[in-house]
C-alpha positions as CSV (number, residue, x, y, z in Angstrom):
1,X,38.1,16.9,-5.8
2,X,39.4,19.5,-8.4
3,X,37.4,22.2,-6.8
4,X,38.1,21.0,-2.9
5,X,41.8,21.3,-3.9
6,X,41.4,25.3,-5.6
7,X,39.8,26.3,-2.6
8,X,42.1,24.8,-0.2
9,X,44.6,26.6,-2.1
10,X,43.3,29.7,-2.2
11,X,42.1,29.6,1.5
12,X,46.0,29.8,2.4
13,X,47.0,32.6,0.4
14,X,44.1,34.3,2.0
15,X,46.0,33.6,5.6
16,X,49.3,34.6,4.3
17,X,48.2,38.2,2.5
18,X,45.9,38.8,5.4
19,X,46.4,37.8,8.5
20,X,49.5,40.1,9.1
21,X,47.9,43.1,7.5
22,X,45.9,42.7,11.2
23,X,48.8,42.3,13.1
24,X,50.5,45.4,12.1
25,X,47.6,48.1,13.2
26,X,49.0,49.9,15.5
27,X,47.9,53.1,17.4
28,X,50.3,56.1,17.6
29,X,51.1,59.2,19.5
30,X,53.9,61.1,20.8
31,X,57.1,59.9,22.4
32,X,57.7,63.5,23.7
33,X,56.2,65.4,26.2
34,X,53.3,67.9,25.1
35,X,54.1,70.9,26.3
36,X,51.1,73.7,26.7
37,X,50.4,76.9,28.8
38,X,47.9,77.7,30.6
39,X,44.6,79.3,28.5
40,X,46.1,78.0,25.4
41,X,44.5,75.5,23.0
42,X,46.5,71.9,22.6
43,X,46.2,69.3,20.2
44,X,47.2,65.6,21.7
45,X,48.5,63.0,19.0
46,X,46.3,60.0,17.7
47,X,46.9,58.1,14.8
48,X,46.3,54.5,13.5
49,X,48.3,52.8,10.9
50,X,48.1,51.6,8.7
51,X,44.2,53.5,8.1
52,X,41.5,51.3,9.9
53,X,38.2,51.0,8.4
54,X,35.3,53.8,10.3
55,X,33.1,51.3,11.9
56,X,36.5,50.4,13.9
57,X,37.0,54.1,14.9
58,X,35.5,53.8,18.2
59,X,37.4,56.0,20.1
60,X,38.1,56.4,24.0
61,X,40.4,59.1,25.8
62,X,41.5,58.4,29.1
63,X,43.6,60.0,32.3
64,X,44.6,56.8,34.2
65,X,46.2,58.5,36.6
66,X,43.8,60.0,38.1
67,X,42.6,58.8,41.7
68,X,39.1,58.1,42.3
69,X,36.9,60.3,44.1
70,X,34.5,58.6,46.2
71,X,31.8,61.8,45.7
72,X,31.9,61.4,42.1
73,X,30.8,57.3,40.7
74,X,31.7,59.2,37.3
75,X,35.3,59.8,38.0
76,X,35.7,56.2,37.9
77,X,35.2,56.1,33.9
78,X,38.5,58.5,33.8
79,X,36.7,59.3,30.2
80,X,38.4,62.8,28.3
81,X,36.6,62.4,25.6
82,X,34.1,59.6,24.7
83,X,33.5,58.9,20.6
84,X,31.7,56.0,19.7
85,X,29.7,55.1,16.4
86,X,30.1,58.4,14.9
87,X,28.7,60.8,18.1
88,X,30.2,62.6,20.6
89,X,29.1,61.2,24.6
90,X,29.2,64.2,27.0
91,X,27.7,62.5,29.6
92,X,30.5,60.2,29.8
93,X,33.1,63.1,30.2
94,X,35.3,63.9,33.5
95,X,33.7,66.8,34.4
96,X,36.8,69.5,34.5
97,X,36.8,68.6,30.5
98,X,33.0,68.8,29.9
99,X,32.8,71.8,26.5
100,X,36.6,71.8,26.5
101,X,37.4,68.3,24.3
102,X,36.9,68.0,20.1
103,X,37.8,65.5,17.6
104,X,38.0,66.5,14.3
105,X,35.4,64.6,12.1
106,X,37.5,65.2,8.7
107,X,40.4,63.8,10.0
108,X,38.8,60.7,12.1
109,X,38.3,59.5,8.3
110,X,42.2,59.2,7.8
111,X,42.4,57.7,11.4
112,X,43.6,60.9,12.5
113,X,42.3,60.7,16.4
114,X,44.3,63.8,17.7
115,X,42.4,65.4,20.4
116,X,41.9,68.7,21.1
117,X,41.5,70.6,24.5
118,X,40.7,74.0,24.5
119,X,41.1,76.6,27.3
120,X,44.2,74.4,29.2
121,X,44.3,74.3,32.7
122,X,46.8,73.3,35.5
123,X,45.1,70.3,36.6
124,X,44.8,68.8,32.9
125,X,48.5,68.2,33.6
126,X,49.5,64.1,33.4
127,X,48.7,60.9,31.4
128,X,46.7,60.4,28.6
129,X,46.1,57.3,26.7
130,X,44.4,57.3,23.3
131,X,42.5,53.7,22.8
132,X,40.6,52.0,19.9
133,X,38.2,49.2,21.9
134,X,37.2,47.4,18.5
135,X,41.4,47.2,17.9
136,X,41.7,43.7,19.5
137,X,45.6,44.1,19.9
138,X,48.5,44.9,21.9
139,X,48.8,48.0,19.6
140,X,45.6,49.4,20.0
141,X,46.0,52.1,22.9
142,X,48.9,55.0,23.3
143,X,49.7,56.7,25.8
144,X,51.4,60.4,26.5
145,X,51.8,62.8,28.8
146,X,50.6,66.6,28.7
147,X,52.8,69.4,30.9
148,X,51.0,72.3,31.4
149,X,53.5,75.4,32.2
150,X,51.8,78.6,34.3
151,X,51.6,81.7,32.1
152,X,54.8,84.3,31.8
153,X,55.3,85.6,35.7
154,X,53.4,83.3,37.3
155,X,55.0,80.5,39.2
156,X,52.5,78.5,40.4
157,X,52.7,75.0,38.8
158,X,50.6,71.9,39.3
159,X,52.2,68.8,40.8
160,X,50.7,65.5,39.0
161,X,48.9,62.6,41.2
162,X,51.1,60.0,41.7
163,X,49.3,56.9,39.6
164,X,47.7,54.0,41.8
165,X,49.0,51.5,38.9
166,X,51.3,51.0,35.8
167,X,49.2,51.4,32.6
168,X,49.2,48.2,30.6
169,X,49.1,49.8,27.3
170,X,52.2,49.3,24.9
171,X,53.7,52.2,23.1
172,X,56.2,49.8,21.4
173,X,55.6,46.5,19.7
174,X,56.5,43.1,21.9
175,X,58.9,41.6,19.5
176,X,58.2,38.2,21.2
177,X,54.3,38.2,21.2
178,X,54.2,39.5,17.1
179,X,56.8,37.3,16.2
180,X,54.8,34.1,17.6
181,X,52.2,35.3,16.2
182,X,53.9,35.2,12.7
183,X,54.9,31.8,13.5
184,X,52.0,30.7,13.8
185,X,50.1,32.2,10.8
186,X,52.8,31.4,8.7
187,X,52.9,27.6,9.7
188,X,48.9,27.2,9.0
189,X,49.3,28.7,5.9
190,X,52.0,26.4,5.2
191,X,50.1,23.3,6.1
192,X,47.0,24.7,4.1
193,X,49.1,25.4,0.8
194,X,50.8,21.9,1.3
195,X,47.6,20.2,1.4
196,X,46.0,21.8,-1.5
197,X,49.1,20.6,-3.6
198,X,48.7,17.7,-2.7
199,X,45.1,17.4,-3.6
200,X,46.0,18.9,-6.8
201,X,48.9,16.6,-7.6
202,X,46.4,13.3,-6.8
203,X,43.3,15.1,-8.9
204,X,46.3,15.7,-12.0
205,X,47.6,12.1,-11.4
206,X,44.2,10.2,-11.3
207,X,43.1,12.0,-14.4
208,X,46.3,11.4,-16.2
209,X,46.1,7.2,-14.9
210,X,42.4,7.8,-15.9
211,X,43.3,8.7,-19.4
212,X,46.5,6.0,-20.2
213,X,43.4,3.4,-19.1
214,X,41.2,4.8,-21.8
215,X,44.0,4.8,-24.4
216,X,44.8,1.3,-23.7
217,X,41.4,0.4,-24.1
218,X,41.0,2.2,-27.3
């Protein structure tokens, strides 16, 4: 009963240290509008905190917004750059970025997911959304958006696609959902530790009613 009641015990102040420690990843990226020219180089903001562990970093860059093109099945994927167990997919890639897209394998083990495109054009002008599949939360997908500006006299500029939908990703925590969450954890974790107190009071009382017996008897 002794050892029922330890574990009990500790089994709640494993819910309470870790279950918000999952809560709280959360991918990040820029609030702001990336501005690039055209030719330049552009680095695109990725970054999840608190540090997730590398068999988590599977990685997926996405434009959303733009339409599907009946000609091309691939276009449908929307993939800018695919990263998944450590390799690079090409394959996978939009075409317009095939060569052009790079993650930087130091940084990925910080977390650090920034992407880079190389050579910018007009039409990589719009959304971008930076997701973590294996991050099963609200928090684990962010999304900005790139303007691309024509270079010094020229005045061409691209106009973006209108998006066929509203992305479903969060940039901001839902207050409500995380603090249910919360709620909930914290309630379990209550009901655990009150159990295993109990157990431990009844284990401390029987032995103590166990040991008045024997010194009667003696």
């Amino acid at each position: 009963m002794c050892k029922a009641a330890v574990w009990i015990f500790i089994l709640g102040l494993a819910v309470v240290t870790s279950a918000p420690i999952k809560g709280k990843i959360k991918v990040i990226g820029s609030s702001q509008p990336i501005v690039a020219t055209v030719g330049d180089d552009v680095i695109l903001p990725c970054l999840a905190e608190p540090p997730v562990e590398e068999n988590l970093l599977m990685v997926e860059w996405l434009r959303p917004d733009l339409p599907f093109d009946p000609a091309d099945p691939q276009s449908q994927n929307k993939y800018v750059h695919w990263h998944h167990n450590g390799m690079d997919k090409d394959d996978a890639k939009l075409p317009q970025y095939a060569g052009r897209t790079e993650l930087n394998r130091d940084s990925l083990k910080n977390s650090n997911m920034s992407l880079k495109i190389t050579k910018v054009r007009l039409s990589d002008q719009g959304i971008y959304v930076c997701f973590l599949p294996k991050i099963k939360s609200p928090w684990g997908a962010t999304k900005m958006r790139l303007i691309v500006e024509p270079k010094p006299g020229e005045t061409t500029k691209m106009t973006e696609s209108p998006s066929p939908f509203t992305l479903q990703f969060f940039t901001e925590e839902p207050k409500g959902i995380r603090k249910a969450i919360t709620v909930i954890y914290s309630f379990v974790a209550l009901m655990i530790i009150i159990v295993g107190l109990y157990c431990w009071y009844m284990w401390t009382h029987l032995c103590q009613s166990n040991q008045n017996r024997f010194l009667q008897k003696g």
